[in-house]
KEDRENVEX-120023 format. One record per residue: x, y, z of N, C-alpha, C, CB in turn; residue number from 1. Coordinates in nm, 3 decimals, m for minus. Each point is the difference from the previous one (the first is absolute). Glycine has a CB too. Example, Ala and Ser with C-alpha at 12.3 -4.5 7.8 and 13.67 -1.06 7.14 Angstrom:
REM residues 2
       n_X       n_Y       n_Z      ca_X      ca_Y      ca_Z       c_X       c_Y       c_Z      cb_X      cb_Y      cb_Z    nr
     1.319    m0.569     0.780    m0.089     0.119     0.000     0.090     0.120     0.000    m0.189    m0.117     0.125     1
     0.154     0.222    m0.197     0.082     0.119     0.006    m0.077     0.109     0.073     0.118    m0.063    m0.215     2
REM end
This chain:
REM residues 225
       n_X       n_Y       n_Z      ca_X      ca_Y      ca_Z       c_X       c_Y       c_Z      cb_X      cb_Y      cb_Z    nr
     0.081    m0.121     0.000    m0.081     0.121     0.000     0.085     0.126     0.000    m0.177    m0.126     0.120     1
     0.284     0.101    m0.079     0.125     0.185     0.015    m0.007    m0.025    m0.111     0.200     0.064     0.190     2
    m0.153    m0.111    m0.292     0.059    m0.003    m0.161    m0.122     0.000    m0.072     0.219    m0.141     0.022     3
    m0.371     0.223     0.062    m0.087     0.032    m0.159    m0.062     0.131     0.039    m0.084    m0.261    m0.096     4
     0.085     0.301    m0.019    m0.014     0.154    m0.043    m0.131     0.004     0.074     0.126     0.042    m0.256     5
    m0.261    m0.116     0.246    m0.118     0.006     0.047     0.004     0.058     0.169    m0.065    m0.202    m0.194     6
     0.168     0.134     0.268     0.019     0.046     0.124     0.053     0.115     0.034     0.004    m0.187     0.019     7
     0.088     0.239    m0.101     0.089     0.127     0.021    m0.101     0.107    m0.061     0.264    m0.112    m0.025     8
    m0.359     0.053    m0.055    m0.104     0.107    m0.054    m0.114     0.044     0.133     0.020    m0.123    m0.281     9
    m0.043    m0.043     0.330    m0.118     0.102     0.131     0.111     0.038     0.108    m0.272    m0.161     0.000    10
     0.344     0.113     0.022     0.069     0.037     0.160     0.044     0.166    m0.059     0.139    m0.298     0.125    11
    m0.112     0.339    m0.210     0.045     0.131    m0.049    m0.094     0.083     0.020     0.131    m0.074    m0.153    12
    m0.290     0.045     0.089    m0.071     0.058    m0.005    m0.078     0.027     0.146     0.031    m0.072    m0.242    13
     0.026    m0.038     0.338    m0.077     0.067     0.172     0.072     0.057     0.035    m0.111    m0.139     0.098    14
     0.037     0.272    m0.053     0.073     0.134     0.055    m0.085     0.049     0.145     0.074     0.091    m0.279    15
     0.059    m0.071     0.370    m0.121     0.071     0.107    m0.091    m0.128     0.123    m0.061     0.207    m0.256    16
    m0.059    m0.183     0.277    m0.027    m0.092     0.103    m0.013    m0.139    m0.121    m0.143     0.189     0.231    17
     0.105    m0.167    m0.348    m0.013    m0.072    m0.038     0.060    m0.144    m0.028    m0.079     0.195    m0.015    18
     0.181    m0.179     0.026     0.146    m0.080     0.017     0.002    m0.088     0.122     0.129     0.193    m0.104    19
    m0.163    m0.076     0.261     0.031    m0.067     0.102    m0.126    m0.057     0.018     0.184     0.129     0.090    20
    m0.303    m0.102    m0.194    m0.153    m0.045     0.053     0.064    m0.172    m0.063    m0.256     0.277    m0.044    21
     0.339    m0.282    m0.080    m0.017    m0.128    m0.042     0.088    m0.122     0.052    m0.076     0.132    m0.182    22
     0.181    m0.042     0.267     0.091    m0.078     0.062    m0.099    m0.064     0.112     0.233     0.150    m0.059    23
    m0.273    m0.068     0.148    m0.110    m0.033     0.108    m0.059    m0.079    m0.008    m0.022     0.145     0.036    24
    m0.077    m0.198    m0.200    m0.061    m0.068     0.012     0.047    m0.127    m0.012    m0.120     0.157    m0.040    25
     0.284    m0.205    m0.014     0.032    m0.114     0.042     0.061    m0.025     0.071    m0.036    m0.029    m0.121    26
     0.033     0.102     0.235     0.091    m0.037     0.131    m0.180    m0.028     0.090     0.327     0.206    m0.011    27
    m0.433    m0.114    m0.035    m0.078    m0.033     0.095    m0.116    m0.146    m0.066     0.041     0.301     0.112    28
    m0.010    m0.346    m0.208    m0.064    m0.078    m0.044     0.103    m0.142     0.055    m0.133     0.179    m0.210    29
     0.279    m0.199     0.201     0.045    m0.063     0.076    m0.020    m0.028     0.137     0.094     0.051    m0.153    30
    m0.131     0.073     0.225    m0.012    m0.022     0.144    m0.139    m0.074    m0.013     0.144     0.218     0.115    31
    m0.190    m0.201    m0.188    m0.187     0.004     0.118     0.024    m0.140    m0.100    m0.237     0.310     0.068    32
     0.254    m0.367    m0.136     0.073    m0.152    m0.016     0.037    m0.091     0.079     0.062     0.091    m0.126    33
     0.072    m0.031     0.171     0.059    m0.051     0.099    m0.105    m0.013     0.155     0.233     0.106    m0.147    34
    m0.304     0.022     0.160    m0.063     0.025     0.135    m0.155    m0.107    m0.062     0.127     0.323     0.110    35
    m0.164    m0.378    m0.190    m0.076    m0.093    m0.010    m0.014    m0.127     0.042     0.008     0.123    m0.119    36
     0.144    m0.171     0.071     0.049    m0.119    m0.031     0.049    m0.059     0.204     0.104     0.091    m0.350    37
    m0.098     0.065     0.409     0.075    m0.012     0.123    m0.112    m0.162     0.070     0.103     0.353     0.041    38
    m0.234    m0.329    m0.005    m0.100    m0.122     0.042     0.058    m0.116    m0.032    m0.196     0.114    m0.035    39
     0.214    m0.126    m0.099     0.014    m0.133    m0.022     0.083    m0.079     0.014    m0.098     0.059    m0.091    40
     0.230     0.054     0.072     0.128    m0.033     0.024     0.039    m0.075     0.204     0.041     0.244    m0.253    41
    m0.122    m0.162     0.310     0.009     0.019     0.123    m0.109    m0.155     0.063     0.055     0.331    m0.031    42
    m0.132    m0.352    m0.066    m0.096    m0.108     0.046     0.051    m0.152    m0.026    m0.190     0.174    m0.050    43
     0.326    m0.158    m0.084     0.001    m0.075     0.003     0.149    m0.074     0.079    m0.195     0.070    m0.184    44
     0.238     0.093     0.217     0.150    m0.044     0.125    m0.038    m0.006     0.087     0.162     0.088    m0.047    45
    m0.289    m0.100     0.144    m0.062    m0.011     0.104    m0.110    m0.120     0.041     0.064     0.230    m0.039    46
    m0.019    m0.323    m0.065    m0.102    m0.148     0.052     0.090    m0.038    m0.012    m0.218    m0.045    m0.053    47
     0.253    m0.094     0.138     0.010    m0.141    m0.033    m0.074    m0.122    m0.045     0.108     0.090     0.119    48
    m0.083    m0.193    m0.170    m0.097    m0.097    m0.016    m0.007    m0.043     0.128     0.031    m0.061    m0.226    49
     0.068    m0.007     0.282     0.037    m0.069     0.096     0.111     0.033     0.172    m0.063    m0.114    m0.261    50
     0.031     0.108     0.331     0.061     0.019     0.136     0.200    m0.056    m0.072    m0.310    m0.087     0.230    51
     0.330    m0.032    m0.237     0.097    m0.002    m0.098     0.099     0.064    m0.061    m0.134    m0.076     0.001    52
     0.041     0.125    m0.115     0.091     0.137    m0.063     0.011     0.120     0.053    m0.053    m0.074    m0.172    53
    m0.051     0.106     0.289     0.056     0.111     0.092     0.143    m0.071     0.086    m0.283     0.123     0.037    54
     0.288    m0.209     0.031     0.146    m0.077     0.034     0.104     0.034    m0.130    m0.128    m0.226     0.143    55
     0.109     0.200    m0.203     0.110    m0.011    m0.127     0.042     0.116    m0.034    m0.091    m0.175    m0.098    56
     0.037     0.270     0.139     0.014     0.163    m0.047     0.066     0.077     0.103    m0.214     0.000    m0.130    57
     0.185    m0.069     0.278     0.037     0.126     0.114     0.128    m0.107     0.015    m0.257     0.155     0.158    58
     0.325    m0.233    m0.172     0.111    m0.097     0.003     0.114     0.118    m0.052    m0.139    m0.272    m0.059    59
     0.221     0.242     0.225     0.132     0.086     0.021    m0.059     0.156     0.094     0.137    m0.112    m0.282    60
    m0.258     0.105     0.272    m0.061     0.128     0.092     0.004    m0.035     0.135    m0.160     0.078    m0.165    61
     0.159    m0.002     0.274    m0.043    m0.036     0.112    m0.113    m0.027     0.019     0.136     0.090     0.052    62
    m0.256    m0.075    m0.135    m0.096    m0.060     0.011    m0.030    m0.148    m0.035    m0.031     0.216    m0.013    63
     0.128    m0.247    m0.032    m0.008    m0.158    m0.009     0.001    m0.099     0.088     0.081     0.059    m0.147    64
    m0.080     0.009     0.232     0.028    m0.111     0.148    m0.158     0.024     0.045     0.309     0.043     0.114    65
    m0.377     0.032    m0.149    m0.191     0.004     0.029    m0.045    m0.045    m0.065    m0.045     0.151     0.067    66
     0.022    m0.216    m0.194    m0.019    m0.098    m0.108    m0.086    m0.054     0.053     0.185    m0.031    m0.101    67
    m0.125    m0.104     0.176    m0.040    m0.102     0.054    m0.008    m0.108    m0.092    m0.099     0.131     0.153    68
     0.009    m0.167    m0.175    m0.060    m0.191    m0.089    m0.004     0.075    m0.134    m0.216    m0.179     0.187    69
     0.295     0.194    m0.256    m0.037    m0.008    m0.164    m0.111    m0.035    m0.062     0.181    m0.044     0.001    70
    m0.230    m0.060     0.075    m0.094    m0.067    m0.105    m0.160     0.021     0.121     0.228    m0.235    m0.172    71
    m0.231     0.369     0.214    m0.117     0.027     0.068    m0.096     0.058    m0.110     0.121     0.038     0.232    72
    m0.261    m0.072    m0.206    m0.091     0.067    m0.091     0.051     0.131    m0.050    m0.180    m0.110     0.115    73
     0.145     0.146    m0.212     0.021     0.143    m0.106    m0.101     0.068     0.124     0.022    m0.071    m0.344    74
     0.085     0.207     0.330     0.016     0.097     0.129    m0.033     0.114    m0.112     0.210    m0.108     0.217    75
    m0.384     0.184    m0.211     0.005     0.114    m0.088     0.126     0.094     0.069    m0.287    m0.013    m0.076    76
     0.330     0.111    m0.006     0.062     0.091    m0.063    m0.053     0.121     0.070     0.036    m0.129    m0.215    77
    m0.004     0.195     0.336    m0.098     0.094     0.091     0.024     0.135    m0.087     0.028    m0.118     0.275    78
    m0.171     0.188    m0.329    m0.043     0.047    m0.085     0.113     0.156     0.059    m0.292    m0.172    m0.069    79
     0.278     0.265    m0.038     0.111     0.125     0.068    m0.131     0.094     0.039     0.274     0.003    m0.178    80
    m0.183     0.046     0.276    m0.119     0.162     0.013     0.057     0.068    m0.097    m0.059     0.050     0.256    81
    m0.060     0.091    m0.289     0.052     0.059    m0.085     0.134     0.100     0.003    m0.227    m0.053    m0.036    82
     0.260     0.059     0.169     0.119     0.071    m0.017     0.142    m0.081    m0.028    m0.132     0.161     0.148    83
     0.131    m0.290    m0.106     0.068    m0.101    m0.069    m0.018    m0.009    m0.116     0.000    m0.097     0.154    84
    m0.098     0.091    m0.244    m0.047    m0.010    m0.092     0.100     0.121    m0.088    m0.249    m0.114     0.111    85
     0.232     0.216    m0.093     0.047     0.129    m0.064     0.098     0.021     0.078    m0.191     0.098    m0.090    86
     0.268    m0.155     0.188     0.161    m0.016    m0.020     0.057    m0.077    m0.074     0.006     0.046     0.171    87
    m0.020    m0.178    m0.214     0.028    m0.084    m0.057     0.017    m0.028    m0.159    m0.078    m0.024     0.208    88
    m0.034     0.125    m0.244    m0.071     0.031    m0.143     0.111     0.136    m0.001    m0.324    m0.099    m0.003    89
     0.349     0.210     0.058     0.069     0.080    m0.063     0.151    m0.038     0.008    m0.182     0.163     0.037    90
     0.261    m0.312     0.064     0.141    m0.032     0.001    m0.029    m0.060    m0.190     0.088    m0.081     0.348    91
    m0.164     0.014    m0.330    m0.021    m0.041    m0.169     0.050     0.092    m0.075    m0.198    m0.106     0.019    92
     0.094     0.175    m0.063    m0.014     0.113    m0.060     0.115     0.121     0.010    m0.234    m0.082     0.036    93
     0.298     0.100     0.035     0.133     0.056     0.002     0.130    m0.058    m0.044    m0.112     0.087     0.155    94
     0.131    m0.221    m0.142     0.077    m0.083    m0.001    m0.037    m0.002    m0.176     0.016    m0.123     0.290    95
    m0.114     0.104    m0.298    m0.021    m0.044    m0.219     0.073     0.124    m0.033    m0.291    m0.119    m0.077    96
     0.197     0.244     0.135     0.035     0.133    m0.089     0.137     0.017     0.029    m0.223     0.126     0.008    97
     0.319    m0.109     0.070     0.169    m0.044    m0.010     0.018    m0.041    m0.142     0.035    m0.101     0.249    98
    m0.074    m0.039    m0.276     0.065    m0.064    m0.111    m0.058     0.060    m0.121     0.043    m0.213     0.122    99
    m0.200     0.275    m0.118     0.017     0.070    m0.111     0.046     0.096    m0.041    m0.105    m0.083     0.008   100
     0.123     0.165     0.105     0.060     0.134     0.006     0.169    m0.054    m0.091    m0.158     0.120     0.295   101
     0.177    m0.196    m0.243     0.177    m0.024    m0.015     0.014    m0.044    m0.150     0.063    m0.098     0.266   102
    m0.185     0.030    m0.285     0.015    m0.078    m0.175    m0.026     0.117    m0.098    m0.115    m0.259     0.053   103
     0.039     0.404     0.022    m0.082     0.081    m0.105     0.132     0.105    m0.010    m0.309    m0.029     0.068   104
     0.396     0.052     0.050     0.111     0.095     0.001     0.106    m0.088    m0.092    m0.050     0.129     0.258   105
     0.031    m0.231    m0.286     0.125    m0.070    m0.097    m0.023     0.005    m0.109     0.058    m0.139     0.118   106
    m0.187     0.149    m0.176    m0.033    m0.011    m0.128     0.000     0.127     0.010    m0.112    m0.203    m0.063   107
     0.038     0.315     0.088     0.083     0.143     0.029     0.134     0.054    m0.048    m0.110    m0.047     0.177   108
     0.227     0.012    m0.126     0.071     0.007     0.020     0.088    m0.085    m0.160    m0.098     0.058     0.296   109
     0.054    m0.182    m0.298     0.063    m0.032    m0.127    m0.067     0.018    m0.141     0.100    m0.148     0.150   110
    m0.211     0.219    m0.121    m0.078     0.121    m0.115     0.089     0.117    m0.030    m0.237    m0.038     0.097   111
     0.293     0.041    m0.024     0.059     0.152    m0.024     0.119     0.022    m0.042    m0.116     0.056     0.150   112
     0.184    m0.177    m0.054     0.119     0.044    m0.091     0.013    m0.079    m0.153     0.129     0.047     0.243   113
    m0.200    m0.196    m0.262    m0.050    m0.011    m0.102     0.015     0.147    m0.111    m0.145    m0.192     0.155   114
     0.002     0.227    m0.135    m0.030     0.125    m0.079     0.089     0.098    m0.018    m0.187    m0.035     0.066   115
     0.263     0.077     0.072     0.092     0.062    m0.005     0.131    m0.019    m0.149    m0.095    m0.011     0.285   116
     0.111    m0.096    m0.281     0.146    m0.087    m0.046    m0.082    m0.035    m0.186     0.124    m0.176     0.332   117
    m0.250     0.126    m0.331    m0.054    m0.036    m0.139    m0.073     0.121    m0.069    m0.030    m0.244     0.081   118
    m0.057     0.309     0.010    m0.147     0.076    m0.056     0.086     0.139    m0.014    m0.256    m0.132     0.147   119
     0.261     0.205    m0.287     0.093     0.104    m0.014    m0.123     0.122    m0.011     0.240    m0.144    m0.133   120
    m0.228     0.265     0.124    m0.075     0.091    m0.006    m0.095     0.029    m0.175     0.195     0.080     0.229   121
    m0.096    m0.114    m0.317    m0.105    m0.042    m0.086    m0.080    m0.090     0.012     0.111     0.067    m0.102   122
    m0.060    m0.181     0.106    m0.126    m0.125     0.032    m0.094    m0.002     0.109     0.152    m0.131    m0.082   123
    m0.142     0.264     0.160    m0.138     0.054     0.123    m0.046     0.072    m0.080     0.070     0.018     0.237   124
     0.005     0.068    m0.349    m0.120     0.109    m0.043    m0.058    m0.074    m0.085     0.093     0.221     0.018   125
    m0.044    m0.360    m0.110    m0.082    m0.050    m0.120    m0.150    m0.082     0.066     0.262    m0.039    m0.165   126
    m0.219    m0.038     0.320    m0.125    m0.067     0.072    m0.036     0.078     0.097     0.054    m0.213    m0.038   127
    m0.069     0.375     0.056    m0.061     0.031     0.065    m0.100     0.138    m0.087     0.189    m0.126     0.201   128
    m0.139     0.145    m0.303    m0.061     0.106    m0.119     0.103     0.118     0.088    m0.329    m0.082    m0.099   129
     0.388     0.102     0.143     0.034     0.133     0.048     0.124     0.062    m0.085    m0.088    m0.072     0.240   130
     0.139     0.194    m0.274     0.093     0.028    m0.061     0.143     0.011     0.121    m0.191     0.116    m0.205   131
     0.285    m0.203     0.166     0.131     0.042     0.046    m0.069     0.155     0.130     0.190    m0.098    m0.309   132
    m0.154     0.192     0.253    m0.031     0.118     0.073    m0.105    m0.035     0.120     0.047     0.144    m0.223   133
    m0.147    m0.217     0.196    m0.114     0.001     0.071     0.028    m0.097     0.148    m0.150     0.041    m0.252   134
     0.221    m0.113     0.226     0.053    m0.138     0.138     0.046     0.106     0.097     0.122    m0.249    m0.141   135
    m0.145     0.233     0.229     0.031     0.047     0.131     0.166    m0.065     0.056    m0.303     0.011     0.044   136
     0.407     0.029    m0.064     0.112    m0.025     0.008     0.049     0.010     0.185     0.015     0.089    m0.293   137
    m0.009    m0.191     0.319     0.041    m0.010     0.179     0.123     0.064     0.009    m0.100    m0.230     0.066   138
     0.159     0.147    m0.148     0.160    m0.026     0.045     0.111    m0.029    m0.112    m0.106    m0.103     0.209   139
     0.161     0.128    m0.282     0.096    m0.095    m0.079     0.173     0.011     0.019    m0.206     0.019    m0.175   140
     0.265    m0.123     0.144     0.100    m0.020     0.014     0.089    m0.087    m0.073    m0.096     0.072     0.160   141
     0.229    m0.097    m0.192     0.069    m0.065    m0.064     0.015    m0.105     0.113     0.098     0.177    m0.173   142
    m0.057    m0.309     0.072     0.018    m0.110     0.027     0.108    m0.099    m0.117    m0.246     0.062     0.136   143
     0.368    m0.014    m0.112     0.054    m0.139    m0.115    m0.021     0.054    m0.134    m0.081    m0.219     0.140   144
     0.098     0.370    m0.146    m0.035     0.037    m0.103    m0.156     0.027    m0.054     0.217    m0.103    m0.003   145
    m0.285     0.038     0.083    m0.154     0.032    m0.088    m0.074     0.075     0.106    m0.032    m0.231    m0.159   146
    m0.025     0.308     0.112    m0.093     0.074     0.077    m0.112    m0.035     0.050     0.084     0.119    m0.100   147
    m0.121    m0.127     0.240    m0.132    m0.033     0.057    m0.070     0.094     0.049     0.072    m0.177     0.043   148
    m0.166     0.135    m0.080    m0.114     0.088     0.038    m0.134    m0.035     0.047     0.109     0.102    m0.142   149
    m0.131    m0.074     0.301    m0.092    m0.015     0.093    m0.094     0.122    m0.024     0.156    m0.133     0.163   150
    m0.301     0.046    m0.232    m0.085     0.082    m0.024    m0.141    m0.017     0.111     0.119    m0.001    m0.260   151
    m0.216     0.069     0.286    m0.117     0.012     0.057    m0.121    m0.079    m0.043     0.096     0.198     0.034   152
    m0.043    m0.247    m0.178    m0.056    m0.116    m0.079    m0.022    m0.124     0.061     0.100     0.094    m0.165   153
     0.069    m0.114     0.168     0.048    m0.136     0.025    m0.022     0.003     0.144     0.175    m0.038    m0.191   154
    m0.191     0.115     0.269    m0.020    m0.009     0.163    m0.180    m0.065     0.009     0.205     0.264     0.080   155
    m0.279    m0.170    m0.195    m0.152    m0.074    m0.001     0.012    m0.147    m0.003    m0.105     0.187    m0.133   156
     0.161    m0.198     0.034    m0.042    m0.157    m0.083     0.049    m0.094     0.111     0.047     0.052    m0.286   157
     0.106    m0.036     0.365     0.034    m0.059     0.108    m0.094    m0.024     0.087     0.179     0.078    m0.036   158
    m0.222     0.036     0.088    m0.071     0.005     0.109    m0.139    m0.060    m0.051     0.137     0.205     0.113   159
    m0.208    m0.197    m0.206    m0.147    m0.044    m0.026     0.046    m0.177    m0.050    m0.140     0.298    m0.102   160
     0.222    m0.342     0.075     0.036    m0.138     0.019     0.004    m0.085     0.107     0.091     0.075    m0.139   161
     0.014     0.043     0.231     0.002    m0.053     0.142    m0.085    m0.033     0.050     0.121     0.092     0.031   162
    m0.251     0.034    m0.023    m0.136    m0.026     0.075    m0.054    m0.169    m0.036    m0.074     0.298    m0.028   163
     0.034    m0.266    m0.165    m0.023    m0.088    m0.026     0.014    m0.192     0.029     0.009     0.244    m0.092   164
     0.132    m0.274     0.093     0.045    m0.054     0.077    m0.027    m0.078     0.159     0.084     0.143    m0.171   165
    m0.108    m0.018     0.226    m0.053    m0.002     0.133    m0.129    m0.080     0.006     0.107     0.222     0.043   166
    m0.229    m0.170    m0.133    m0.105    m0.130    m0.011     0.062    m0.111    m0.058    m0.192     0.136    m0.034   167
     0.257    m0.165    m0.060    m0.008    m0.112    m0.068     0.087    m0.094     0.089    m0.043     0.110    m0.235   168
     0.145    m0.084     0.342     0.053    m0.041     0.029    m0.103    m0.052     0.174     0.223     0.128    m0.211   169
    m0.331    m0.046     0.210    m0.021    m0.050     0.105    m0.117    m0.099     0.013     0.112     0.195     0.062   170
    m0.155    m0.179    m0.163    m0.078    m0.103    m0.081     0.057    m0.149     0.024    m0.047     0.187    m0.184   171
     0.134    m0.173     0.085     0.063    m0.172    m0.049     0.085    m0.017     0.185     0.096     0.021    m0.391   172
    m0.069     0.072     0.451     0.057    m0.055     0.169    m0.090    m0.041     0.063     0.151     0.141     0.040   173
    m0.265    m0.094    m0.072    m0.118    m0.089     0.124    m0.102    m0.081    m0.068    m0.003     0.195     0.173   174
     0.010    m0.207    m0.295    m0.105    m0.131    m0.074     0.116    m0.125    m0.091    m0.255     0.225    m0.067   175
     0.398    m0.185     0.018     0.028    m0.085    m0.042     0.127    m0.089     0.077    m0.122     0.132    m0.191   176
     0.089    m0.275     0.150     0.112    m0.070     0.100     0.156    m0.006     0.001    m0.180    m0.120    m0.006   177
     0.255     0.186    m0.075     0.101    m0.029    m0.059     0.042     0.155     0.121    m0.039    m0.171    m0.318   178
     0.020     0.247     0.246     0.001     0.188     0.081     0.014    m0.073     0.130    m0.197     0.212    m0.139   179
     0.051    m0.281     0.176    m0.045     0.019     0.160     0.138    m0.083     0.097    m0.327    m0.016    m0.064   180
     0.378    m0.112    m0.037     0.112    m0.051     0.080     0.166     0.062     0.030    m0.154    m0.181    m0.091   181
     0.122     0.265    m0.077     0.161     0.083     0.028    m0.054     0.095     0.089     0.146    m0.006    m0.236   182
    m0.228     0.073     0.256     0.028     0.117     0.067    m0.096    m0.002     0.160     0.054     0.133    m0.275   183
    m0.123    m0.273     0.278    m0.122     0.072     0.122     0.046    m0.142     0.130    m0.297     0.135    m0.212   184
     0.321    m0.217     0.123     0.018    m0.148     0.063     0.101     0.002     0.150    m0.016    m0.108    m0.282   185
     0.104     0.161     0.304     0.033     0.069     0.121    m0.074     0.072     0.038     0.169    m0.011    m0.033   186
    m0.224     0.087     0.042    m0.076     0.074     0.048    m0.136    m0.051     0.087     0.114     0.120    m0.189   187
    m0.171    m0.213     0.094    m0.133    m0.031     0.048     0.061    m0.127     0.105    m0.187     0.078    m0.244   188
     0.268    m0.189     0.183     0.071    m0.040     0.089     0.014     0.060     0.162     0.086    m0.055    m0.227   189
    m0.072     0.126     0.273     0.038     0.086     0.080    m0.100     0.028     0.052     0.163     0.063    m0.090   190
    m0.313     0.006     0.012    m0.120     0.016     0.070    m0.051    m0.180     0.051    m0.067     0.271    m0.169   191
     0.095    m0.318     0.065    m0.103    m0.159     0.061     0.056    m0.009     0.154    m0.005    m0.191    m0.260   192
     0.136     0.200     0.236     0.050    m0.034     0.191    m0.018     0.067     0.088     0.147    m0.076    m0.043   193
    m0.198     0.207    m0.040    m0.045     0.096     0.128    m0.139    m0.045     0.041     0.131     0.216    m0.080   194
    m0.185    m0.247     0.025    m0.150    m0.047     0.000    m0.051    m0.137     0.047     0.006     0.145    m0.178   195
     0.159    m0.256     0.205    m0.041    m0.085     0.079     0.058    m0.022     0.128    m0.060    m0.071    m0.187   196
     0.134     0.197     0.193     0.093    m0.006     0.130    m0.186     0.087     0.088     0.409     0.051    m0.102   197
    m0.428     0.049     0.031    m0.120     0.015     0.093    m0.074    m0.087     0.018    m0.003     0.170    m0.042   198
    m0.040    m0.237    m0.023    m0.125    m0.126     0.036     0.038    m0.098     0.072    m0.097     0.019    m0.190   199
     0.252    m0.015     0.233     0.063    m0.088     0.109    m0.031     0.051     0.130     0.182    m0.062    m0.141   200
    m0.150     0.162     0.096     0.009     0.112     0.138    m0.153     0.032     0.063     0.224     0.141    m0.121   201
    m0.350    m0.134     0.034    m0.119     0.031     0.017    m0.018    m0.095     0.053    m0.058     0.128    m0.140   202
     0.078    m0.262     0.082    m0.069    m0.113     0.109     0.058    m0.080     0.114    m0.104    m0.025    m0.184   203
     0.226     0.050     0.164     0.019     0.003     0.151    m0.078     0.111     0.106     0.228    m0.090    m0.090   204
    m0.213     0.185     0.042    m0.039     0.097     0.139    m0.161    m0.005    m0.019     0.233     0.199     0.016   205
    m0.256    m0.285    m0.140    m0.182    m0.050     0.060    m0.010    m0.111     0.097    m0.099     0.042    m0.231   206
     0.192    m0.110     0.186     0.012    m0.141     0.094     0.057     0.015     0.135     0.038    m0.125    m0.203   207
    m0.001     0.229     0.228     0.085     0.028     0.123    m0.103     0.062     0.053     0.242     0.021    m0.060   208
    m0.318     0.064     0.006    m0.133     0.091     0.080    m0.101    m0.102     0.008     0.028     0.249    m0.100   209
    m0.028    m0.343     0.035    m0.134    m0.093     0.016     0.057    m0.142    m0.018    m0.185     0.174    m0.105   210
     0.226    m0.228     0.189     0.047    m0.156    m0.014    m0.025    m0.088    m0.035     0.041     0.036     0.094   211
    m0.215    m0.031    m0.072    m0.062    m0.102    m0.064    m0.060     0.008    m0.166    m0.045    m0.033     0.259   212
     0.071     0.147    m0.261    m0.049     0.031    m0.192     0.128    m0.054    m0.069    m0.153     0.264     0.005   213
     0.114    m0.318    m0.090     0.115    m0.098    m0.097    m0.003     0.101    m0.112    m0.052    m0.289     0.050   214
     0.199     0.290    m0.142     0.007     0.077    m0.098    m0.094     0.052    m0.096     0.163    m0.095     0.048   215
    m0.215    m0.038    m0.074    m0.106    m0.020    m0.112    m0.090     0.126     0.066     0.006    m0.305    m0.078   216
    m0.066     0.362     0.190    m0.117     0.105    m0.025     0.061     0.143     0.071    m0.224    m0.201     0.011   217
     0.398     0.199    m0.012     0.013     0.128     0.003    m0.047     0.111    m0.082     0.142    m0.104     0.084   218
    m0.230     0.181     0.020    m0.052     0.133    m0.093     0.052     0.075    m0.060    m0.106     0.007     0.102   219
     0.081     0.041    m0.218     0.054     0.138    m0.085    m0.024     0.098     0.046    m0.018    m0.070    m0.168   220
     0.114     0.175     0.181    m0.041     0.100     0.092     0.118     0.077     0.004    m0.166    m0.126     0.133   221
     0.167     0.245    m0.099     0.151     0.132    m0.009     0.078    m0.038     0.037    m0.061     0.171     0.031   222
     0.204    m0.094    m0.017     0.111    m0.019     0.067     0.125     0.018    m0.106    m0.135    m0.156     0.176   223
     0.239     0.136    m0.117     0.081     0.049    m0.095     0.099    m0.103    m0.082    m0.026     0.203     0.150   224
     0.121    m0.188    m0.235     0.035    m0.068    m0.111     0.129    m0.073     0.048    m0.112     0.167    m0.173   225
REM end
């Protein structure tokens, strides 16, 4: 998409809020994506099938010594309050936007000097209709003999890529599997154990407050993570 005239023609032509109205809309169409996807993501690092695989997960925690019988009835998953809920959902959600932030400043970044080093000031005025005279000239300088030149052009097209980017990239990180293992698979990793080191911890201190209630009908109910 940098190497066609069609792009250097609209990113040229937004001027003003208009520009930052279009950047906005794919940074905010990414978020409220991402802030969709947060439920499901969160519902599905927060069950177990089995008492079991909660053992298998808090293994090497200090909560592993509260376990007990592995093979005790499936122990629901004590539901979050909502302020757990929306702590947990924004460590997510901060933690993604990091990596997109970091993938959208690289492609950024190797847009430019790209452009910098290939895209010459004629070939902005031939894909952007503008005359030589008309480009908004940042900066230029020699390099190795050839002259560069950092235009207001090439800062659009960078930057309206970058944005761009920013959805597409946050897209294929939270629906496709290949993305989700390079980049999330630690991560969620990390939430599952947080999520069964609590349910260790919850039912003990149900079973400790009530001795005779067996795992199986510890209540769902607040408290912390």
């Amino acid at each position: 998409m940098f190497l066609n005239a069609e792009v250097w023609a609209v990113a040229s032509d937004l001027d003003g809020w208009f520009f930052w109205a279009t950047i906005g809309l794919f940074l905010g169409l990414a978020t409220l994506f991402a802030v969709l996807r947060v439920p499901r993501e969160l519902g599905s690092l927060a069950t177990f099938d089995t008492w079991e695989v909660v053992g298998e997960r808090v293994a090497g925690t200090p909560a592993q010594e509260l376990v007990g019988d592995p093979r005790s009835p499936h122990v629901p998953t004590p539901k979050l309050s909502r302020r757990e809920w929306g702590n947990v959902g924004l460590s997510l959600l901060f933690t993604e936007a990091i990596q997109v932030a970091l993938v959208a400043a690289g492609m950024f970044l190797f847009l430019l000097v790209f452009g910098l080093l290939t895209v010459t000031p004629s070939i902005q005025s031939l894909w952007t209709g503008l005359s030589g005279d008309e480009l908004e000239i940042i900066t230029d300088f020699d390099l190795g003999g050839r002259e560069i030149v950092f235009t207001w052009e090439l800062l659009k097209v960078c930057a309206f890529l970058a944005s761009f980017s920013v959805l597409y990239f946050t897209v294929y990180l939270l629906t496709d599997p290949t993305y989700r293992k390079e980049f999330l698979a630690e991560l969620l990793d990390d939430f599952r154990v947080s999520f069964a080191v609590r349910a260790v911890y919850r039912n003990a201190i149900a079973q400790s407050a009530s001795p005779g209630v067996s795992p199986a009908s510890e209540p769902p109910g607040s408290g912390s993570v």
